[in-house]
Every structure is written in C-alpha cells, then in structure tokens.
Biopython code that builds the backbone (N, CA, C, O; Angstrom):
import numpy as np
from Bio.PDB.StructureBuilder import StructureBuilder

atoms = [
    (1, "UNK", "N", (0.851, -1.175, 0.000)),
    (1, "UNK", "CA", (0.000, 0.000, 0.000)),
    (1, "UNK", "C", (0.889, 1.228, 0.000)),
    (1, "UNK", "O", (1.776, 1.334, 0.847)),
    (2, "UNK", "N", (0.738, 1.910, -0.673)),
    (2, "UNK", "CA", (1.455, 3.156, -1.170)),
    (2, "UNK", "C", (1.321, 4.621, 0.073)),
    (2, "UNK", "O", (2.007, 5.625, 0.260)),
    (3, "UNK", "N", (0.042, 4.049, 0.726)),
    (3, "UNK", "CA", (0.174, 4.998, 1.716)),
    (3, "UNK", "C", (-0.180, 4.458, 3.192)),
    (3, "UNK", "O", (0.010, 3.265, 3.427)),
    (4, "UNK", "N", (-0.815, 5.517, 4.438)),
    (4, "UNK", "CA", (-0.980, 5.331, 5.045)),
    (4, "UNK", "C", (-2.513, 5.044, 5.367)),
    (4, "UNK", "O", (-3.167, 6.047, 5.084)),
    (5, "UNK", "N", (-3.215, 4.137, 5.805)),
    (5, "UNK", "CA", (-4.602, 4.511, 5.890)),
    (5, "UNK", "C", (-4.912, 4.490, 7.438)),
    (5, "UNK", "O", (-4.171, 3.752, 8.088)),
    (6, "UNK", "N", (-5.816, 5.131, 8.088)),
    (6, "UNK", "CA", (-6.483, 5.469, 9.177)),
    (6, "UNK", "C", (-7.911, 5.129, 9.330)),
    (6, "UNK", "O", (-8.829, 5.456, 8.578)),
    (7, "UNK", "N", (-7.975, 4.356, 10.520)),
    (7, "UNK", "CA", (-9.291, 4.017, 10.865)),
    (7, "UNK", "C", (-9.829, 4.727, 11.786)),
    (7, "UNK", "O", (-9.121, 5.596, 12.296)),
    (8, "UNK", "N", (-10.948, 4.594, 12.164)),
    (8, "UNK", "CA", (-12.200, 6.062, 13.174)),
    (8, "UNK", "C", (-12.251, 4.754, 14.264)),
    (8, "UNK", "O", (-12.829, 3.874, 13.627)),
    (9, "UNK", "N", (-11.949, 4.271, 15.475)),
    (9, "UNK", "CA", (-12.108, 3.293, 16.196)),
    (9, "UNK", "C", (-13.299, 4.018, 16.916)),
    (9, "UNK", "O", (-13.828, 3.269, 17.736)),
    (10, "UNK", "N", (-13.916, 5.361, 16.838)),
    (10, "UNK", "CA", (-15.119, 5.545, 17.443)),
    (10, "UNK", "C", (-16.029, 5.419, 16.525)),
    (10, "UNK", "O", (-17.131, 5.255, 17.049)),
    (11, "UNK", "N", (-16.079, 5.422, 14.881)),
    (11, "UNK", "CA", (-16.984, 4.947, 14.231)),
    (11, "UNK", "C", (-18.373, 5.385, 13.949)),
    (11, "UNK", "O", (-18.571, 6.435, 13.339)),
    (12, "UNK", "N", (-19.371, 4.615, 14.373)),
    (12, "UNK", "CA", (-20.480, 5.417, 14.008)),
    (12, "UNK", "C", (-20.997, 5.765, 15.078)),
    (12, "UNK", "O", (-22.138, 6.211, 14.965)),
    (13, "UNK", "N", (-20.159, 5.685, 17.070)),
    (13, "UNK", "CA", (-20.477, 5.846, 17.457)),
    (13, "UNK", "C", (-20.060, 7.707, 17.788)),
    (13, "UNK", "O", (-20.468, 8.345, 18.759)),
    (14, "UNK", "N", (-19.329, 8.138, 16.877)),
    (14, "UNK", "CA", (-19.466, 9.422, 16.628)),
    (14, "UNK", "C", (-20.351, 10.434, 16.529)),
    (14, "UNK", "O", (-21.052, 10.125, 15.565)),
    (15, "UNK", "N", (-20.810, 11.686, 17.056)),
    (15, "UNK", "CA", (-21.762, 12.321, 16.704)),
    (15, "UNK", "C", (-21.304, 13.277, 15.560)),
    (15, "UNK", "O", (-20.306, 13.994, 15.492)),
    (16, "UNK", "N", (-22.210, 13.100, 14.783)),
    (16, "UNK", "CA", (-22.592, 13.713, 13.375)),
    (16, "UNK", "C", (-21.093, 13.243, 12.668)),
    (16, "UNK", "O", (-20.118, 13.967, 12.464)),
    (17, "UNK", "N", (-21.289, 11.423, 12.293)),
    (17, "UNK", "CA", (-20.492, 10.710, 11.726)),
    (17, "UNK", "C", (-20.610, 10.903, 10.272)),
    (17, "UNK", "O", (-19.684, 11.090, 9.483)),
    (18, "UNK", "N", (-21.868, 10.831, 10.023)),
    (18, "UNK", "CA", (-21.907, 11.060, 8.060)),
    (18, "UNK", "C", (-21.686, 9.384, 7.650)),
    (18, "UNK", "O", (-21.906, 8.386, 8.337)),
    (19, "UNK", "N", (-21.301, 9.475, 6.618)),
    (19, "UNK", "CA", (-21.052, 8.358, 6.285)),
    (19, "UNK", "C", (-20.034, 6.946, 6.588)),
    (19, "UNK", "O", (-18.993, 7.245, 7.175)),
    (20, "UNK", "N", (-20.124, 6.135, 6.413)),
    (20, "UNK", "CA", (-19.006, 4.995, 7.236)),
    (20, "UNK", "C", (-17.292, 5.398, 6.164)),
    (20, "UNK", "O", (-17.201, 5.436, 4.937)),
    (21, "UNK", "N", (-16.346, 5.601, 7.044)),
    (21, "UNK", "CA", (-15.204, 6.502, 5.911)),
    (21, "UNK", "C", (-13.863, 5.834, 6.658)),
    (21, "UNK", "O", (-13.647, 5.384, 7.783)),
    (22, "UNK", "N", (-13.011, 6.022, 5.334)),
    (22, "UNK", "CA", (-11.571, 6.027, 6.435)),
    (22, "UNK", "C", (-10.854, 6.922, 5.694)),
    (22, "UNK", "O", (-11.073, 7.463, 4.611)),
    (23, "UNK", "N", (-9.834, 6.986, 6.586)),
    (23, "UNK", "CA", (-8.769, 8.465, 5.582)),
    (23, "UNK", "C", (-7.440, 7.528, 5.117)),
    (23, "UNK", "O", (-7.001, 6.434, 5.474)),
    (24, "UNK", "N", (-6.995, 8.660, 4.020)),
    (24, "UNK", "CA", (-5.695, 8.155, 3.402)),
    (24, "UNK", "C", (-5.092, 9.172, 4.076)),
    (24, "UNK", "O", (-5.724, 10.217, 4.237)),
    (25, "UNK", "N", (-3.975, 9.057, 4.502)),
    (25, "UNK", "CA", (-2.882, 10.290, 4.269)),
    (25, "UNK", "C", (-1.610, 10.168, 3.116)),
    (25, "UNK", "O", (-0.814, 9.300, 2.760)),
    (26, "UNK", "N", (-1.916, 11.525, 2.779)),
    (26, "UNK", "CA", (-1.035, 11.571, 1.539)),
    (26, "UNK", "C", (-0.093, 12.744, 1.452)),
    (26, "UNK", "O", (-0.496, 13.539, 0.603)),
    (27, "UNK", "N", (0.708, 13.018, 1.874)),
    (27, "UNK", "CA", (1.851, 13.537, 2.347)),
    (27, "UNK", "C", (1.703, 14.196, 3.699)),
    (27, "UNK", "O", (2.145, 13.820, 4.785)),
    (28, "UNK", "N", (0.698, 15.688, 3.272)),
    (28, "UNK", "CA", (0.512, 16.074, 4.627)),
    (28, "UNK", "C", (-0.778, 16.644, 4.652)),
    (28, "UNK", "O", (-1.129, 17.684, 5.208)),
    (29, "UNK", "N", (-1.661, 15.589, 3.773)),
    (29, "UNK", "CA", (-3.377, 15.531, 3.441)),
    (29, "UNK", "C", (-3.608, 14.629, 4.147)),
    (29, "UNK", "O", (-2.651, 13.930, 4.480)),
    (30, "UNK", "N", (-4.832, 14.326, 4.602)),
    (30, "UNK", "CA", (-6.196, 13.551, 5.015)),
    (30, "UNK", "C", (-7.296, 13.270, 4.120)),
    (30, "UNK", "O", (-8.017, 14.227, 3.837)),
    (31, "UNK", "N", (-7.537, 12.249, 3.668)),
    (31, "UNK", "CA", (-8.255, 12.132, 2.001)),
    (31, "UNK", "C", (-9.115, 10.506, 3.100)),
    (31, "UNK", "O", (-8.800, 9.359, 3.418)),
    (32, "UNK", "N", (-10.441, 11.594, 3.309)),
    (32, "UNK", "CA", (-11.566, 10.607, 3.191)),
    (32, "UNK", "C", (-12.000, 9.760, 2.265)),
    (32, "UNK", "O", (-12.367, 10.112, 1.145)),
    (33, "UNK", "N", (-11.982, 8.626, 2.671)),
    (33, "UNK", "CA", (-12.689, 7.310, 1.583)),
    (33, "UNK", "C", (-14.090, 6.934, 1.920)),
    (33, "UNK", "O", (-14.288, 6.858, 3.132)),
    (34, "UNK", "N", (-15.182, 6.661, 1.102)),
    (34, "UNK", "CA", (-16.726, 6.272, 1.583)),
    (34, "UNK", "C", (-15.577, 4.647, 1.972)),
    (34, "UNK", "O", (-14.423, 4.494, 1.572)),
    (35, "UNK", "N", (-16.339, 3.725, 2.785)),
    (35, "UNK", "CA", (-16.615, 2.814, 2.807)),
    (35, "UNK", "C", (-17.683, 1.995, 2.113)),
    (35, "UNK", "O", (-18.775, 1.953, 2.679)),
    (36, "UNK", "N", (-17.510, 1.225, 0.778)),
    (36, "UNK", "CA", (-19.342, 1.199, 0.376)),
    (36, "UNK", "C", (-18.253, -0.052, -0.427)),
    (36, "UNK", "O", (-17.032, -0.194, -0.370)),
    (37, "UNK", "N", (-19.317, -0.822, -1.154)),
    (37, "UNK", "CA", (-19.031, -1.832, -2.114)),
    (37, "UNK", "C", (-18.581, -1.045, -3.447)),
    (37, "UNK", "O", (-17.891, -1.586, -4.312)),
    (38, "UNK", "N", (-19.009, 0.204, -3.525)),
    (38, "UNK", "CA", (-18.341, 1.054, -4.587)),
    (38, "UNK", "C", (-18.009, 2.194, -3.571)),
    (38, "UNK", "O", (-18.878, 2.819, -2.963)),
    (39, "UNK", "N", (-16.417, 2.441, -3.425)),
    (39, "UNK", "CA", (-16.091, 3.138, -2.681)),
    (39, "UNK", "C", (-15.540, 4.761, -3.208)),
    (39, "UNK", "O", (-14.933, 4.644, -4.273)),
    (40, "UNK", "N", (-15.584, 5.750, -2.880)),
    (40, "UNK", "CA", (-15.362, 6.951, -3.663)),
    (40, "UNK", "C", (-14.788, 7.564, -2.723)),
    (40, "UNK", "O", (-15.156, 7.354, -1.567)),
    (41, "UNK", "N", (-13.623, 8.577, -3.037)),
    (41, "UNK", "CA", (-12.732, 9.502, -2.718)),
    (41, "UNK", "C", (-13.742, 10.736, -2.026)),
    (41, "UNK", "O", (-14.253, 11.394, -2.933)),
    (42, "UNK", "N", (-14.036, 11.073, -1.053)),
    (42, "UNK", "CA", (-15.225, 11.993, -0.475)),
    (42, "UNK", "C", (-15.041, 13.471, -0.894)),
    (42, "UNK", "O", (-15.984, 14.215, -1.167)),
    (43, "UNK", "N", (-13.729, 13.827, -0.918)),
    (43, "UNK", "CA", (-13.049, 15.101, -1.038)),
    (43, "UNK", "C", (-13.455, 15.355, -2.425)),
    (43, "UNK", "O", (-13.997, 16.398, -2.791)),
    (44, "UNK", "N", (-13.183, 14.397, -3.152)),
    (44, "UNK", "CA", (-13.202, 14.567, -4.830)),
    (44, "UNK", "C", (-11.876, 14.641, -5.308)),
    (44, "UNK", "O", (-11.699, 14.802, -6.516)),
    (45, "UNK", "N", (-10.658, 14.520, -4.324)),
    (45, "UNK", "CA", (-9.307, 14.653, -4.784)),
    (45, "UNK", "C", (-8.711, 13.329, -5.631)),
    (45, "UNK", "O", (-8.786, 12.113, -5.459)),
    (46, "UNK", "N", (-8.198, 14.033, -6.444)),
    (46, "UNK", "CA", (-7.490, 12.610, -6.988)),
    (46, "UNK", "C", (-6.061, 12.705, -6.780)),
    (46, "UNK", "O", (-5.277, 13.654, -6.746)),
    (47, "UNK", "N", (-5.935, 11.353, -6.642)),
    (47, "UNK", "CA", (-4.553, 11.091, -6.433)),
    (47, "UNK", "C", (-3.451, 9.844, -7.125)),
    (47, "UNK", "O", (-3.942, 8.830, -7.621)),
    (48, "UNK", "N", (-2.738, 9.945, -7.108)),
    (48, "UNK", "CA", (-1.444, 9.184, -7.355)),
    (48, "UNK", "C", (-1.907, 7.364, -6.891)),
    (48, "UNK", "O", (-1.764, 7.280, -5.671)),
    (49, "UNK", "N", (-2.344, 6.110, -7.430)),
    (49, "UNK", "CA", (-2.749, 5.296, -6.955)),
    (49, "UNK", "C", (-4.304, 4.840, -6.204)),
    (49, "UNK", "O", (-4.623, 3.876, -5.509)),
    (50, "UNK", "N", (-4.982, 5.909, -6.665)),
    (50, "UNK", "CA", (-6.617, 5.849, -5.726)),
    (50, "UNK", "C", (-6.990, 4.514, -6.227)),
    (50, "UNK", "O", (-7.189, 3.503, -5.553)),
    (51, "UNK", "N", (-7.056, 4.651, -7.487)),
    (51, "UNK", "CA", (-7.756, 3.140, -7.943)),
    (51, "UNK", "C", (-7.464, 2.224, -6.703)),
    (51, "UNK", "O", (-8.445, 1.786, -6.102)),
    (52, "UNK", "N", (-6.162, 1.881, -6.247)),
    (52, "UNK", "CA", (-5.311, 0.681, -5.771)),
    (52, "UNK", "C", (-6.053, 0.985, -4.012)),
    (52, "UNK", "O", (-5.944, 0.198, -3.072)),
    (53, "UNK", "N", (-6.591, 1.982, -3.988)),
    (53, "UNK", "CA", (-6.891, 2.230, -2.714)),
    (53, "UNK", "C", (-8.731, 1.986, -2.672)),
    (53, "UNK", "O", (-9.354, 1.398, -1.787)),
    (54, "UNK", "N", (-9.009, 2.307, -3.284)),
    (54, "UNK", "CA", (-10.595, 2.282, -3.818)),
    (54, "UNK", "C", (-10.419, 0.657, -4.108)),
    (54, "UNK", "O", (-11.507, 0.138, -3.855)),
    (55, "UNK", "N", (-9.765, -0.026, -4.406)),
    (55, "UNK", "CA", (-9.764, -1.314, -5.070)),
    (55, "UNK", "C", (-10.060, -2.225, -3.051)),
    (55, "UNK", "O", (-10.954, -2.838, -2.468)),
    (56, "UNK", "N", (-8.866, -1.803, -2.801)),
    (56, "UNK", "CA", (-8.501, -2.077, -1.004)),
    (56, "UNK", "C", (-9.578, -1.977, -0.413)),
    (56, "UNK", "O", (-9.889, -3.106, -0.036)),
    (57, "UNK", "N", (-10.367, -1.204, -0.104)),
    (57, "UNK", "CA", (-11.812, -0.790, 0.386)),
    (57, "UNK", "C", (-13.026, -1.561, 0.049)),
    (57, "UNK", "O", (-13.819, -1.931, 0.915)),
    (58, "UNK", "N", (-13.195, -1.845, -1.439)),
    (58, "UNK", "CA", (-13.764, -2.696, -1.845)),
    (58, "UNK", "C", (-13.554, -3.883, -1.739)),
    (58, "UNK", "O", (-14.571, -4.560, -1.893)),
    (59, "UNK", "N", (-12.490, -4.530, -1.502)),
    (59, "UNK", "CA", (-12.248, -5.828, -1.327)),
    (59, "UNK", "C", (-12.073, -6.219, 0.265)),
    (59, "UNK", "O", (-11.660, -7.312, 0.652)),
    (60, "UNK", "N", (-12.504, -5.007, 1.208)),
    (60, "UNK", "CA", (-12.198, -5.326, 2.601)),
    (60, "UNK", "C", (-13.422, -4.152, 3.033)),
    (60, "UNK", "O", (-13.347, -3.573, 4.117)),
    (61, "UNK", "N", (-14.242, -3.952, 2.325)),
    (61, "UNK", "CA", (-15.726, -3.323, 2.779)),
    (61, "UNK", "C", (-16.280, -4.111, 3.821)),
    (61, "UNK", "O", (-16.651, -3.396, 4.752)),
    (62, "UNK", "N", (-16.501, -5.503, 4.035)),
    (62, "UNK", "CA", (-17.227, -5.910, 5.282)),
    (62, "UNK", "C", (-16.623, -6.133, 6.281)),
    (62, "UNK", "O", (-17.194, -6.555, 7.287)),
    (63, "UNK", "N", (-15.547, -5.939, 6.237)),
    (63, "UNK", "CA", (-14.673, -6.021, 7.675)),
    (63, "UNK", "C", (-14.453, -4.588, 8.220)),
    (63, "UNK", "O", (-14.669, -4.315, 9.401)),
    (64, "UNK", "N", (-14.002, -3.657, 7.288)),
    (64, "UNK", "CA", (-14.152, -1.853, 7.433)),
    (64, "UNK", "C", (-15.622, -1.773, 7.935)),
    (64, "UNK", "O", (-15.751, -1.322, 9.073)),
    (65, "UNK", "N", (-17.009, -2.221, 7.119)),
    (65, "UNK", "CA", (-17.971, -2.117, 8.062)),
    (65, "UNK", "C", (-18.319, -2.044, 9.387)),
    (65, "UNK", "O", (-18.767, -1.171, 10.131)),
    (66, "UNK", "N", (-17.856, -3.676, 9.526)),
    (66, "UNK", "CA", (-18.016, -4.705, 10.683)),
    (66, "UNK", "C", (-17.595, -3.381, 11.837)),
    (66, "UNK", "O", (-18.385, -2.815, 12.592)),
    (67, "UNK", "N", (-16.037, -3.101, 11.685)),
    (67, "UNK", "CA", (-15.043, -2.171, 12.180)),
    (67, "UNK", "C", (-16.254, -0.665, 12.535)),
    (67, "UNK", "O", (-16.402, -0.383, 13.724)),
    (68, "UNK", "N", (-16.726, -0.147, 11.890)),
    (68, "UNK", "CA", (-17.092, 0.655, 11.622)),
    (68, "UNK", "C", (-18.301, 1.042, 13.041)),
    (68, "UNK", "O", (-18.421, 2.023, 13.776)),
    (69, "UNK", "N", (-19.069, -0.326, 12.926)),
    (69, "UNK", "CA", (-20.185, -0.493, 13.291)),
    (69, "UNK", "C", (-20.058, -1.372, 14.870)),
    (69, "UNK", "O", (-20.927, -1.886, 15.574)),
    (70, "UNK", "N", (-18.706, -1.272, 15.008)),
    (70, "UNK", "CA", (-18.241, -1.726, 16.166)),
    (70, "UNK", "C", (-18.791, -3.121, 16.741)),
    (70, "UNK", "O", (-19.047, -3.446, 17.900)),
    (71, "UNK", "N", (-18.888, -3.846, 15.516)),
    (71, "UNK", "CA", (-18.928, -5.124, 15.827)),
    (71, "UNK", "C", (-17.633, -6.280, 15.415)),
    (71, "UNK", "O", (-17.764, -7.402, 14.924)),
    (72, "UNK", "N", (-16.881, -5.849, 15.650)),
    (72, "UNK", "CA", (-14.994, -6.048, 15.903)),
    (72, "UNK", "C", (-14.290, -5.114, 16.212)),
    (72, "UNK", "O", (-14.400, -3.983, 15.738)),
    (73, "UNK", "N", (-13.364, -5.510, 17.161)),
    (73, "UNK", "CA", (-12.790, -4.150, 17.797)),
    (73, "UNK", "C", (-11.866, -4.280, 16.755)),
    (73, "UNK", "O", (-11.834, -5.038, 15.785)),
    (74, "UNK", "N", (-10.591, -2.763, 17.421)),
    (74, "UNK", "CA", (-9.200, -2.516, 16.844)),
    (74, "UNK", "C", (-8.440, -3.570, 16.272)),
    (74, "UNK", "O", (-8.039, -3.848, 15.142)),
    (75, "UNK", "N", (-8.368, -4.076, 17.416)),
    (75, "UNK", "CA", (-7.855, -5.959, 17.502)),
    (75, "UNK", "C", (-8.073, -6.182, 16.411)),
    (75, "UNK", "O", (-7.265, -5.988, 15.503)),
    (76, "UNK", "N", (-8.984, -6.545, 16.301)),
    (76, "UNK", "CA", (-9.450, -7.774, 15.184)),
    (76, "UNK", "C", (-9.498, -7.292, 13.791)),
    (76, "UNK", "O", (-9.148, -7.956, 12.815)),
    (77, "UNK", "N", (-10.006, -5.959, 13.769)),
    (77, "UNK", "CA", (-9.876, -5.371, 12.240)),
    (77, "UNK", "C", (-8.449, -5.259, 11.625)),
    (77, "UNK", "O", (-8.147, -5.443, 10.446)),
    (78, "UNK", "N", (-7.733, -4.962, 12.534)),
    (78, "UNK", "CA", (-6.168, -4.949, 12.471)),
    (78, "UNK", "C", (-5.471, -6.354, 11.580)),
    (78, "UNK", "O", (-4.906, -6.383, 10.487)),
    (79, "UNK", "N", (-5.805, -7.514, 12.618)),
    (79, "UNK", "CA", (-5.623, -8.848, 12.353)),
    (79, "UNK", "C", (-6.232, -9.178, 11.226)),
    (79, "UNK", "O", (-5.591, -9.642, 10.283)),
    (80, "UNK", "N", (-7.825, -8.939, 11.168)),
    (80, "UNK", "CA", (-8.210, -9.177, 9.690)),
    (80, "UNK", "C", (-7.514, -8.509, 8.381)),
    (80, "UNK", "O", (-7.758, -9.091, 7.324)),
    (81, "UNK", "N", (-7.072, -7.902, 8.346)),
    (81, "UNK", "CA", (-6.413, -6.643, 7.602)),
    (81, "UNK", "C", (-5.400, -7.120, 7.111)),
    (81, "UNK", "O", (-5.452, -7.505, 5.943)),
    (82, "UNK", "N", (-4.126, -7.238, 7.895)),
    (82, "UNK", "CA", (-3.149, -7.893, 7.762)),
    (82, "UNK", "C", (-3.081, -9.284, 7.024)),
    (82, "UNK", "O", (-2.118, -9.765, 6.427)),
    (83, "UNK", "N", (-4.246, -9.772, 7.197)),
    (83, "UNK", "CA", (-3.845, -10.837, 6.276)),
    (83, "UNK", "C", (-4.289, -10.456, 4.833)),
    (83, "UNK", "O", (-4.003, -11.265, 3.950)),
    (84, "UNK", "N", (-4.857, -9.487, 4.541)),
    (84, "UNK", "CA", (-4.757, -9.245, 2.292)),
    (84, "UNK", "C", (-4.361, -8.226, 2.706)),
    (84, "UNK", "O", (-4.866, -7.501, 3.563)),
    (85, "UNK", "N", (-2.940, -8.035, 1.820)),
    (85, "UNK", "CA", (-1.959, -7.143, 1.066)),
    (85, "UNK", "C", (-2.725, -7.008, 0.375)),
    (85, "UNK", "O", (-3.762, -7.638, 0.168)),
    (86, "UNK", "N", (-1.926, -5.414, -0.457)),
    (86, "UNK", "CA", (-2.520, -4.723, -1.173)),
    (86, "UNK", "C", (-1.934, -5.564, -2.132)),
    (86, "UNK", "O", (-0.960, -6.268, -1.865)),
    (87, "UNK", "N", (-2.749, -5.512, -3.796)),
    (87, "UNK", "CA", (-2.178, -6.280, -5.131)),
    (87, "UNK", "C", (-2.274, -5.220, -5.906)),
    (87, "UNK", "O", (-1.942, -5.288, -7.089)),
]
sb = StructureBuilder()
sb.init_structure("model")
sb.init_model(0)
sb.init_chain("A")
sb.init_seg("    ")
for serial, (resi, resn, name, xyz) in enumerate(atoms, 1):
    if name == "N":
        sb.init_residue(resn, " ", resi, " ")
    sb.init_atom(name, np.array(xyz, "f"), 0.0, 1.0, " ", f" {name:<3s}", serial, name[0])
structure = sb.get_structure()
C-alpha cells in the first residue's frame, strides 16, 4: 500500500459521523474514503494510486464495516487486515 490509511475506532459511534469513511494520508493531506461496495474519494481529490486504494476498500468493505459499526474491535480489524496485502 502506497500509503498510510487510518481508521475512526469511534466509528459510528461518533456524533454527526456522516457516512461509514476512512482516511488516506497523503503527504501532509487527510483524504476521506466512503466505505461502500463502490467506494469513492469523499473530497473529490485525486490522487497518485486511488484506484489501488478504492480497489482495497472494496475488497475489505465488510470487515471496514463490521469495524465501523463496532462489531470487531481494533484488535481484530487490524488482524483481519493484515492478512490481504494490497495487489
């Protein structure tokens, strides 16, 4: 993975969460991602590799959910995670 990504471990138990999201950081940006089965860049920024990141999201949407919706903690989303590399 080409960058860094960041998870919300408070999730949707956030007030005035919006949509289920995670961020990229990209040098010394914060680049919201939807979480969705079709996942989209929130900002509208494009960047250097999004596909490969939008691809990541989509292929790990129900565990980012799961995560999301705080039905797996840190722990476990972590662990799930780790096992698919980015391709």
């Amino acid at each position: 993975m080409p960058y860094d990504v960041l998870l919300d471990s408070i999730g949707a138990d956030r007030r005035f969460t919006g949509k289920p999201h995670i961020w990229v950081t990209i040098d010394e940006m914060v680049i919201p991602v939807l979480i969705n089965e079709e996942p989209v860049v929130l900002s509208g920024y494009v960047f250097q590799h999004s596909d490969d990141v939008l691809a990541w999201v989509k292929k790990n949407h129900e565990v980012l959910i799961m995560h999301w919706f705080k039905e797996i903690s840190d722990r476990e989303v972590l662990e799930l995670l780790s096992k698919h590399s980015f391709s």
